[in-house]
C-alpha positions in Angstrom: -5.7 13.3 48.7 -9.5 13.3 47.6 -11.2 11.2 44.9 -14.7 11.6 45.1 -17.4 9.3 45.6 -18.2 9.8 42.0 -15.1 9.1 40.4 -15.1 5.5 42.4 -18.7 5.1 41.1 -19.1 5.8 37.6 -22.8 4.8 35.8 -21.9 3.4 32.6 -22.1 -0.1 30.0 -20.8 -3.2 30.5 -18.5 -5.5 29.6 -15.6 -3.8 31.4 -14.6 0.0 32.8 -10.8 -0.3 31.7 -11.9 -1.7 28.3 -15.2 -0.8 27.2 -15.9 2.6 29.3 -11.9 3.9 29.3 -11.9 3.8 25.2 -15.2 4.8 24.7 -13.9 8.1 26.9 -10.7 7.9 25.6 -12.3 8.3 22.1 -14.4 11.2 23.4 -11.6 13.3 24.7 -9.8 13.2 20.9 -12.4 14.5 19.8 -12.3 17.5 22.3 -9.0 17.6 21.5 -9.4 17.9 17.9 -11.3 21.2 18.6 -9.6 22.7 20.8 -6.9 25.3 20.4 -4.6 24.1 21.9 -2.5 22.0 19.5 -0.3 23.5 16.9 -1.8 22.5 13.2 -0.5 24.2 9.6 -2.3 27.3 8.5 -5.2 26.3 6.8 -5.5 22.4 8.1 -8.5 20.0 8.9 -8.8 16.8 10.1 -10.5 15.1 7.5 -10.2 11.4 8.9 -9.1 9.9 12.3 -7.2 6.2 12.7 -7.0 4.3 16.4 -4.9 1.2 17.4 -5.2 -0.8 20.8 -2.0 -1.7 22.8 -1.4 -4.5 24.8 -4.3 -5.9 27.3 -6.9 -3.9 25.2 -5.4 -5.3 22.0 -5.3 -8.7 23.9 -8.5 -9.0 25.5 -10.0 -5.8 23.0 -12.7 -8.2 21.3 -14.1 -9.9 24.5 -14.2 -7.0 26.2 -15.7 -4.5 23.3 -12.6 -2.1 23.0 -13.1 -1.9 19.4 -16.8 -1.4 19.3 -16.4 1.4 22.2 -14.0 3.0 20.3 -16.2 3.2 17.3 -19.2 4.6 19.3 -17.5 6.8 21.5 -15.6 8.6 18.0 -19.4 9.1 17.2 -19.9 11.4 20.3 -21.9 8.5 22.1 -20.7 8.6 25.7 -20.7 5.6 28.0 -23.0 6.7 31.1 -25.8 7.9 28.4 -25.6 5.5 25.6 -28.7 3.4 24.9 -26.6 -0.2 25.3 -30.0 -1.4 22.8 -28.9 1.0 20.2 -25.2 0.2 20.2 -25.3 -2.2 17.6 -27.0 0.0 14.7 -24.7 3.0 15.3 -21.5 0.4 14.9 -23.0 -1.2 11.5 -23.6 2.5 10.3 -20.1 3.5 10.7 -19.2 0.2 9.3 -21.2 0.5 6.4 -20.5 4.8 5.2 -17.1 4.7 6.7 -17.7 7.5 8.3 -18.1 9.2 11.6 -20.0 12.6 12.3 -19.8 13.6 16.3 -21.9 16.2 17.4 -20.1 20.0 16.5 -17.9 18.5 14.1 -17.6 17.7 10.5 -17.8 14.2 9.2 -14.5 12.4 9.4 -13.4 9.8 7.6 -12.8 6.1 9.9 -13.5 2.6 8.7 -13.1 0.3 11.3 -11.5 -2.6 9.0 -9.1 -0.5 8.3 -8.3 2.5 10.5 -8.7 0.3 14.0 -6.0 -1.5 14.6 -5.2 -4.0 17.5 -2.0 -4.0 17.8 -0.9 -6.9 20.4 3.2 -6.3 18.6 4.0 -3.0 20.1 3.3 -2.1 23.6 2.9 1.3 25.1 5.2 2.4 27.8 2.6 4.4 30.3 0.3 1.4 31.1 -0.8 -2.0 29.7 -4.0 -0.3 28.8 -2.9 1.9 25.8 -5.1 4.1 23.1 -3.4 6.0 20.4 -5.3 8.1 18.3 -4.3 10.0 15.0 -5.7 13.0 13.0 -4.8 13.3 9.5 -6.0 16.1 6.7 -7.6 15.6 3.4 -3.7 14.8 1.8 -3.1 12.3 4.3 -0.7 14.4 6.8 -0.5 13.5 9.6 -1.7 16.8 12.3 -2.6 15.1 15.4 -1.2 12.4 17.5 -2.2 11.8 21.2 -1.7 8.7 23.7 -4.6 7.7 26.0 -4.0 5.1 28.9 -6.8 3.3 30.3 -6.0 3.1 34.0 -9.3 1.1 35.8 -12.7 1.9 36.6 -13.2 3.9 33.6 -10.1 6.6 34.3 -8.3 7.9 31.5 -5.1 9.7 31.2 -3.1 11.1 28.7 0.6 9.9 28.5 1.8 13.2 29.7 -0.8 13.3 32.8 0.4 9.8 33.7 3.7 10.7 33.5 2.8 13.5 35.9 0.8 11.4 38.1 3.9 9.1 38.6 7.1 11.8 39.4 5.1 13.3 41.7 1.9 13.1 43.7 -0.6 15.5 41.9 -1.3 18.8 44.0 -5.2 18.2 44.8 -7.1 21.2 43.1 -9.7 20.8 45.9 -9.1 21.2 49.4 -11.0 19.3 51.6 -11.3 19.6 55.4 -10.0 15.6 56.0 -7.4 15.0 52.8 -6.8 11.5 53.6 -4.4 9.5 51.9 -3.9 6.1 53.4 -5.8 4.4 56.3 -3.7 5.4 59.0 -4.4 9.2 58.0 -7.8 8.1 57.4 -8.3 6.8 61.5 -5.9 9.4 63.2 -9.0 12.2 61.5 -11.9 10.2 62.4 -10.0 10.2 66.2 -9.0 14.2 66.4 -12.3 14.9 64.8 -15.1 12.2 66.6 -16.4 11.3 63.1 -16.9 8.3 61.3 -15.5 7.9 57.9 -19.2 8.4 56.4 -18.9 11.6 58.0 -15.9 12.5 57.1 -16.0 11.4 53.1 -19.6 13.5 53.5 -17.6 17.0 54.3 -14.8 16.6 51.9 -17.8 16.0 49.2 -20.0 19.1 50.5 -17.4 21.6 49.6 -18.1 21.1 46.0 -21.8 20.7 46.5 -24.6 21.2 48.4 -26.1 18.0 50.9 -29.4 17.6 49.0 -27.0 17.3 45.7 -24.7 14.8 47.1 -27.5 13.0 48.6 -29.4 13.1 44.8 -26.3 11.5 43.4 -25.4 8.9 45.9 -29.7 7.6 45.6 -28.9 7.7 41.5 -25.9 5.3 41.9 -27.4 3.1 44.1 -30.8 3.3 42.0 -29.0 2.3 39.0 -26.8 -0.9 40.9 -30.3 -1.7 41.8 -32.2 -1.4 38.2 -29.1 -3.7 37.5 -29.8 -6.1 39.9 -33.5 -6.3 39.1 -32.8 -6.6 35.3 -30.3 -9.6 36.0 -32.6 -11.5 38.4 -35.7 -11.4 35.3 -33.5 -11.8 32.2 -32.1 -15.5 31.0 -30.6 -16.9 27.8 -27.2 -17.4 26.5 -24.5 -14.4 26.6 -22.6 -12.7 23.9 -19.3 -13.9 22.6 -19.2 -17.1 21.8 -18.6 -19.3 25.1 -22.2 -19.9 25.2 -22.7 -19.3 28.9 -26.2 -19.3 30.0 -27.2 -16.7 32.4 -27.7 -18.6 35.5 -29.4 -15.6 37.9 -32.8 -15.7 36.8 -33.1 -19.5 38.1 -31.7 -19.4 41.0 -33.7 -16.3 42.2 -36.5 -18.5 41.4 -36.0 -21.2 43.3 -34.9 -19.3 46.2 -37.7 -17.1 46.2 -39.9 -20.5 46.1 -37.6 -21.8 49.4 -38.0 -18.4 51.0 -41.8 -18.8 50.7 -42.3 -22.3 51.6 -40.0 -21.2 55.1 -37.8 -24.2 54.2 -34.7 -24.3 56.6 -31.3 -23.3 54.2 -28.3 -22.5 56.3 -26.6 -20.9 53.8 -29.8 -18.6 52.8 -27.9 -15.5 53.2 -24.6 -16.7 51.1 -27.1 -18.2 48.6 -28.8 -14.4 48.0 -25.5 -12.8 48.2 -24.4 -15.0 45.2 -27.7 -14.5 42.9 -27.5 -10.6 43.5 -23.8 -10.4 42.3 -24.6 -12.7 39.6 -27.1 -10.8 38.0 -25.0 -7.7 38.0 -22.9 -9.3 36.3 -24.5 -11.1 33.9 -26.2 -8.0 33.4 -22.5 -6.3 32.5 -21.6 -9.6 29.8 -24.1 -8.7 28.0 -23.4 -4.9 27.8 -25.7 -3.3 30.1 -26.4 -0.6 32.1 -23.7 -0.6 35.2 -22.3 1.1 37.7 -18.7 1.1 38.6 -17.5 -0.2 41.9 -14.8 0.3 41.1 -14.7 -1.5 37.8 -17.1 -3.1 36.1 -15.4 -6.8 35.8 -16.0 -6.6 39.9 -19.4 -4.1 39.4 -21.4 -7.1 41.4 -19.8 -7.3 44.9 -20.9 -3.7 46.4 -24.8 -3.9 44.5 -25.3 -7.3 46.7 -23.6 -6.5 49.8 -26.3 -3.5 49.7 -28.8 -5.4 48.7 -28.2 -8.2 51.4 -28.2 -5.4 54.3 -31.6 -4.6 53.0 -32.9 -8.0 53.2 -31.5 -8.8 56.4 -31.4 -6.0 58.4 -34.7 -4.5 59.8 -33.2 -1.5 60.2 -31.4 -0.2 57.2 -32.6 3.2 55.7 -31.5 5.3 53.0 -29.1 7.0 54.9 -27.5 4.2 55.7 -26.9 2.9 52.1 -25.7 6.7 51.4 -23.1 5.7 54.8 -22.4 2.6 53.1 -21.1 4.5 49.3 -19.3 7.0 51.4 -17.6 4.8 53.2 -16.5 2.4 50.4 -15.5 4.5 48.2 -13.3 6.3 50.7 -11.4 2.8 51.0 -11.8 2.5 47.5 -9.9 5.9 47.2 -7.1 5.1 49.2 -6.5 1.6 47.5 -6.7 3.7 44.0 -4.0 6.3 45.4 -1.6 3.9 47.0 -2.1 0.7 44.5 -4.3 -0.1 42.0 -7.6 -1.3 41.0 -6.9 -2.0 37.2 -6.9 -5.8 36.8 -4.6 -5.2 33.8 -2.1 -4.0 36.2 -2.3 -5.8 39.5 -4.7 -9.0 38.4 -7.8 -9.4 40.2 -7.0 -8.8 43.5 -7.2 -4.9 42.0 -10.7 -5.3 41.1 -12.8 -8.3 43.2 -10.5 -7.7 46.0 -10.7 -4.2 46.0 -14.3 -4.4 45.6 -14.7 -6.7 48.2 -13.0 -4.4 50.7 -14.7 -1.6 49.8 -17.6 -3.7 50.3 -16.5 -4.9 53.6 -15.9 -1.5 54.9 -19.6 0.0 53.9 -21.7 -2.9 55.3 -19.3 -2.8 58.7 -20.1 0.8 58.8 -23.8 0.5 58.4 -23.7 -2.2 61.0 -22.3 -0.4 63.8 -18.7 -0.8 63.1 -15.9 2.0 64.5 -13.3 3.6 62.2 -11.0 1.3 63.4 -13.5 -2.4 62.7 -14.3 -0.8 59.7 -10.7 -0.8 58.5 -10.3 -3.7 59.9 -13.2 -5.2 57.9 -11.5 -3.8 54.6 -8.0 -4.9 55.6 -9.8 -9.0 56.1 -11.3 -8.5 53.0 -8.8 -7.4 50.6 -6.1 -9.7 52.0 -7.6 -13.1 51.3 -7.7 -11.5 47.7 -4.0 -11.9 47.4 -2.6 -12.9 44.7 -5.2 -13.1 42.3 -4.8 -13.1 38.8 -7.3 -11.8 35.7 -6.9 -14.5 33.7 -10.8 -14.8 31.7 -11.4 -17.0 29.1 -11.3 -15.9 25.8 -11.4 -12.1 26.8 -14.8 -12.1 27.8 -15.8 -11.1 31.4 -17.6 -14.3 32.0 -15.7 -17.0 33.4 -14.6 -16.7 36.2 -15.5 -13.0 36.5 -19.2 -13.8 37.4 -18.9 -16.3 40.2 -15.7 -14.3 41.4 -17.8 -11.9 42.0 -20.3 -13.7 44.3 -17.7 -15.2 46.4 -15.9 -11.6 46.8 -19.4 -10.5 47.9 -19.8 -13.2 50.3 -15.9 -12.8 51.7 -16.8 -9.2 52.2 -19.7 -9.8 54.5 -17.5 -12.8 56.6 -15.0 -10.0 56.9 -17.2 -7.3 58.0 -19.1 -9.8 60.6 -15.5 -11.0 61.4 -14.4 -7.4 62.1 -17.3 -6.0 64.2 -16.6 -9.5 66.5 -13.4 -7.4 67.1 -12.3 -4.1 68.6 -10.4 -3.1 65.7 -7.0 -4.2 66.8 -5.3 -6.5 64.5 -2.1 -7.7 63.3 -2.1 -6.6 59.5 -3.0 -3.1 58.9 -5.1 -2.1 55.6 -1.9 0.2 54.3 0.0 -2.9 54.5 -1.8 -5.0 52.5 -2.3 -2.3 49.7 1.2 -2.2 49.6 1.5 -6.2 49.2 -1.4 -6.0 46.4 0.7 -3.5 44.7 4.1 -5.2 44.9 2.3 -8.3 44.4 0.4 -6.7 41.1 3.8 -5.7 39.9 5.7 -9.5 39.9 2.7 -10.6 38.7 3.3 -12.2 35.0 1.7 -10.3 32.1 0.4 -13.8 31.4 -2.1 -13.3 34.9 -2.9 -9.6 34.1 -6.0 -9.6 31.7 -4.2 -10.7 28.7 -6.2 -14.0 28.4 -2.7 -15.6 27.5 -2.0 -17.7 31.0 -4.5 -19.5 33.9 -8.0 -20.4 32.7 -7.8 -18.9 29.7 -5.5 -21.3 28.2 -6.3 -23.9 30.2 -10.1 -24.5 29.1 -10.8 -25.8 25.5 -13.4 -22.6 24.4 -16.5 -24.6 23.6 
């Protein structure tokens, strides 16, 4: 099994990967479609105008989250890791106001969002709770083109026929790789017969599709955008979009811990206190639509960025390398949680996105401290298993509250977990692969009330001021 680095960390906009970044894709791959030979159409037909409803947690949470507008932007060619997130607003009136949408290398196709986007919270979608459908009709109204799109987590997208694929059988990997890992226990017996660490080991399965200084160019680009996103949380403040009228709180905070750090006043929980500012501002950042990076969503974009950004302010030693160890190494946990469970909190709750993120994150700071194979899986396992059980349950569809603190105290869990795990020699009683395996059965007894509907937990039980 391989899923590379790149998939797990995807630069993009914010609110959220499933529902903002998977329709605006979703959108983008009908319109390949529409050109592409390879659907049957009547001699002589064109798609003159396109329609597009939103099933069940995207038709649920679809506003908060900016399904509908992502949907809209993405049908005009705009694609989510090089939109300008400050321009988004004046391509959406324009469509609003002609009707119209006009991608690069196509005609100009009819599509007013009032009418021709539907959220449709009736009629759910069999493949996944994150379902796109997309229509193509001709001048007469005729229906030519019909295609399902499910939005699986951290900004994947599937047809209905490739999930259907994906589930009957485990896909043949197009790419072979010299360590195909599949599960942890694969994962440590090839880091054993082979004396490398899991940095190492992700780093060789990525270098047969590219060269070092390429996979080295990428990995700096991720983590130079989780930092930009940092940087811009920590010096922006004001209220965020959508109607809660939740302040940013970052900015602040950041202040008055930069004023404690400089008057040397004594704060034992200095390092938590950081950890929680730099997840904050990431996510923040991703309310209000910015420029992210998924890891591996975006509702949980803010756990890895701090964890990174604490090992910088409180190691001596960290280097660029290291952080490059660090994305290797989560996103090779992040891989095998992806493969074996989920990370879409519409399927498995929260414990899919902060608690994968947090064991992710747990795994790349262990790793960059020192840790074996075996205390960095160890350090994932700790993490992700006090993550349990968690449900996605925000208030009024918006990735606000809880998602922004939850995000601080996954960042803070994953660095107890990894200084937890490297007080160890790996040995332990729960092993990661079997508490992937509890997140997923877990994920699936899970109500749909719990799953990023906004219709149990918080979101219902807070009056929306």
């Amino acid at each position: 099994m391989f899923l590379s680095v790149f998939d797990v960390f995807k630069i993009g906009i914010g609110p959220s990967s499933s529902h903002t970044m998977g329709p605006m894709t979703a959108a983008n791959m009908f319109l390949d479609l529409i050109l592409s030979p390879d659907w049957p159409r009547p001699s002589g037909a064109k798609v003159a105008a396109i329609k597009a409803s939103l099933h069940g947690s995207l038709a649920y949470t679809g506003i908060g989250h900016g399904s509908d507008r992502a949907v809209i932007l993405g049908l005009t060619g705009a694609t989510a890791d090089t939109i300008d997130p400050d321009k988004m607003d004046e391509i959406v009136k324009e469509v609003e106001r002609s009707g119209t949408v006009t991608p690069p290398g196509h005609p100009t196709y009819h599509f007013q969002p009032r009418e021709d986007l539907v959220l449709d919270k009736k009629t759910p979608l069999p493949g996944h709770a994150n379902g796109i459908l997309f229509q193509a009709f001709d001048s007469a109204g005729r229906l030519l083109l019909r295609q399902v799109y499910y939005s699986i987590g951290g900004g994947f997208v599937v047809t209905d026929l490739e999930l259907e694929k994906m589930r009957n059988a485990k896909k043949a990997e197009s790419l072979r790789v010299p360590y195909p890992f599949a599960t942890a226990k694969q994962m440590l017996d090839m880091a054993a017969r082979s004396g490398l660490t899991i940095a190492q080991m992700k780093r060789a399965n990525e270098e047969v599709s590219m060269s070092r200084e390429q996979l080295d160019a990428r990995l700096d680009r991720i983590w130079e955008a989780m930092k930009n996103c940092i940087d811009r949380g920590l010096a922006v403040d004001g209220i965020m979009p959508g109607g809660l009228k939740v302040r940013r709180r970052a900015r602040q905070i950041h202040d008055k811990l930069q004023a404690e750090w400089r008057s040397n006043k004594v704060n034992p929980l200095l390092a938590n206190d950081w950890l929680s500012v730099y997840a904050m501002a990431v996510n923040e950042e991703n309310a209000g639509g910015g420029r992210i990076v998924t890891a591996p969503t975006n509702g949980a974009a803010g756990v890895i960025p701090a964890t990174i950004r604490y090992y910088q302010h409180f190691h001596e030693d960290w280097d660029q390398e290291g952080i490059r160890d660090y994305l290797l190494t989560a996103a090779a946990v992040g891989g095998i949680i992806k493969h074996n469970a989920s990370i879409s909190g519409a399927e498995v709750g929260c414990q899919g996105e902060v608690g994968s993120a947090a064991a992710m994150a747990a795994a790349g700071l262990a790793a960059v401290m020192g840790a074996t194979p075996e205390q960095v899986e160890n350090a994932a396992e700790i993490a992700l298993e006090h993550h349990l059980g968690m449900t996605c349950d925000p208030i009024a569809g918006l990735v606000q509250v809880p998602c922004i603190e939850r995000n601080a105290l996954g960042a803070v869990k994953a660095v107890t977990a990894a200084s937890l795990a490297l007080k160890g020699d790996g040995q332990h009683f729960v092993p990661l692969d079997a508490c992937i395996e509890t997140m997923r059965q877990t994920g699936h007894d899970m109500s749909e009330k719990y799953k990023e509907t906004s219709t149990g937990g918080l979101a219902v039980n807070v009056v929306e001021c």
